[in-house]
N, C-alpha and C positions, 0 to 999 in steps of 0.2 A: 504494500500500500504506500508505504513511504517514496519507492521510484516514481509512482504513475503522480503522486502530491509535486515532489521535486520536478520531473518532467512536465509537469504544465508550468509550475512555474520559469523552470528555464526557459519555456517554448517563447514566453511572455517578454515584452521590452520593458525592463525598468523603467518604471513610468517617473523616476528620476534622473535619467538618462536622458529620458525628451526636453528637460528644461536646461540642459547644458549651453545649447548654442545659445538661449537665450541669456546666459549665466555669460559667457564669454563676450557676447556682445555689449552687456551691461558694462563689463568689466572695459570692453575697447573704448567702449563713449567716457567713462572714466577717466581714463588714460589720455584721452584722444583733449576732452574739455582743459584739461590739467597742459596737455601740448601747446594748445590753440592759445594760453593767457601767460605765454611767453611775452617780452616785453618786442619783438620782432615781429607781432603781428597784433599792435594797438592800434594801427591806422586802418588794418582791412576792414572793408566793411564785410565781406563772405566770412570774416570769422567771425563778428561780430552778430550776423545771422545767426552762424550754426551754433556758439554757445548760448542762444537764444532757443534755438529749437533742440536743445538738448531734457531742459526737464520735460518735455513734451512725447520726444520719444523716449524716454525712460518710463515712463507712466505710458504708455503704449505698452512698452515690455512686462509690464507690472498687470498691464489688464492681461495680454494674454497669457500670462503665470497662475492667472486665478483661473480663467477658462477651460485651461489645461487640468487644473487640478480639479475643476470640478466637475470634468468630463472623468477624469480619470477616477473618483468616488463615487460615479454613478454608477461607472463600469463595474466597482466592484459591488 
């Protein structure tokens, strides 16, 4: 009984595994915001945008984090 419990679950994607890229990509807007508010790019205005449209897409990532997860509670 134990193989056929264990075998569905390997069958299965760690439904913590689906939120990686989003995990990664939070981490690049991160990195990337922290890049952009170098004193070398105070006059762009394209940066000035994108660290503009950064909480914006972070809370993008955040909704579809919950989406995921509560698709993935449903499932079970």
């Amino acid at each position: 009984m134990k193989r056929t419990v264990q075998a569905k679950t390997m069958s299965k994607p760690n439904k913590e595994l689906k939120m990686l890229p989003l995990l990664f990509v939070s981490i690049a807007l991160c990195i990337g915001g922290h890049f952009i508010l170098q004193p070398n790019y105070q006059d762009s205005h394209i940066a000035e945008y994108a660290l503009a449209a950064l909480p914006f897409l972070m809370f993008a990532i955040v909704i579809i984090a919950i989406r995921i997860a509560i698709k993935a509670d449903k499932e079970e």
